[in-house]
C-alpha positions in Angstrom: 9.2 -6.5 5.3 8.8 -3.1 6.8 11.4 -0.6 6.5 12.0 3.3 8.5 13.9 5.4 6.3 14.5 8.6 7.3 12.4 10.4 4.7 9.3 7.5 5.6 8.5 3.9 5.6 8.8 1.2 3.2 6.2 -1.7 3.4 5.5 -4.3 1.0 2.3 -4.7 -0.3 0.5 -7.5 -2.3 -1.9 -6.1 -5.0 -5.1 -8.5 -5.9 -6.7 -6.5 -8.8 -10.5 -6.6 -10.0 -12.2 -7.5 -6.4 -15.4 -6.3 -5.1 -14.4 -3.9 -2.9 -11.0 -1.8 -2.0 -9.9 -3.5 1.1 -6.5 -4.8 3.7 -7.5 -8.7 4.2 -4.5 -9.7 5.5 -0.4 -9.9 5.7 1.4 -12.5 4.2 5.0 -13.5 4.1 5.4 -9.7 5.7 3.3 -8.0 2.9 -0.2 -6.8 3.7 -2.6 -8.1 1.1 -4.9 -5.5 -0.4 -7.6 -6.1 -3.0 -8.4 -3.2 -5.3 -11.4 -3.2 -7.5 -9.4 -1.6 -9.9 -7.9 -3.3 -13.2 -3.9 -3.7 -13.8 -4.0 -1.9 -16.9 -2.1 1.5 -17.6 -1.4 2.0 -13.8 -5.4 2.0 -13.1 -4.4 -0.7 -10.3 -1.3 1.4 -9.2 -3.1 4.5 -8.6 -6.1 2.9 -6.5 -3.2 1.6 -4.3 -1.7 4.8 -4.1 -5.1 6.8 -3.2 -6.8 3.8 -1.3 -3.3 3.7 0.9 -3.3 7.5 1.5 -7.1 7.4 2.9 -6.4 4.8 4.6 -3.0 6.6 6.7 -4.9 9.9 6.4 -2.1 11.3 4.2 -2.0 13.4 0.9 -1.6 10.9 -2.5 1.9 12.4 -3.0 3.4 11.2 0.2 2.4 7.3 -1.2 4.8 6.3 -3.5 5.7 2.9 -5.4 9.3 2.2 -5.1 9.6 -0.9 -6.7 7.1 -3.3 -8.6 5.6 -1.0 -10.8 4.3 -3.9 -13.2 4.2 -6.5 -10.7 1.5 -8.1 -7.9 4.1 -7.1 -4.8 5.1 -3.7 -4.6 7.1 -1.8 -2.0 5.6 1.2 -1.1 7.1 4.5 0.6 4.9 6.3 2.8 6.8 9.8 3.6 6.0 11.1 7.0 5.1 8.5 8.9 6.8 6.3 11.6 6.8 2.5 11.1 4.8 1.7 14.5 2.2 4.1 13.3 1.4 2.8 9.8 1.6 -0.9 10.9 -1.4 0.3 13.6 -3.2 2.1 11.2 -3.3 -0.8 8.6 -3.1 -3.7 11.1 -6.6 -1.7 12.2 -7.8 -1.8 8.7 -7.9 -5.6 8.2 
């Protein structure tokens, strides 16, 4: 479930750790699905999200953060900045 804020956006995200590539394949439930080649150990997975995310909306790394879901699969994510609409284009483009 998407959220505006009015310091950002909140989106949900489902991490699948240790794939081939760094890549959106989908939305699910109203979390967008994003394999990371990265490994869920010592916040190696956490990071890729956070840098792979900020690429991907064209946005410094320290307007990504993780809100909730630190140590778990689904995360919700606040991207600072950035109107709803616009971020669900930008990733909606990426799958």
């Amino acid at each position: 479930m998407e959220k505006e804020q009015e310091s950002g956006t909140d989106i949900r995200v489902k991490v699948l750790p240790r794939s081939s590539k760094n890549q959106i394949v989908g939305k699910e439930e109203g979390a967008y699905r994003i394999k990371l080649t990265s490994a869920p150990v010592d916040g190696q997975a956490n990071r890729a999200l956070i840098k792979f995310l900020a690429k991907t909306l064209g946005l410094p790394k320290r307007d990504v953060n993780i809100i909730s879901g630190e140590r778990s699969r689904t995360k919700r994510v606040r991207i600072q900045g950035l109107a709803m609409a616009y971020v669900n284009r930008q990733l909606e483009a990426a799958i």
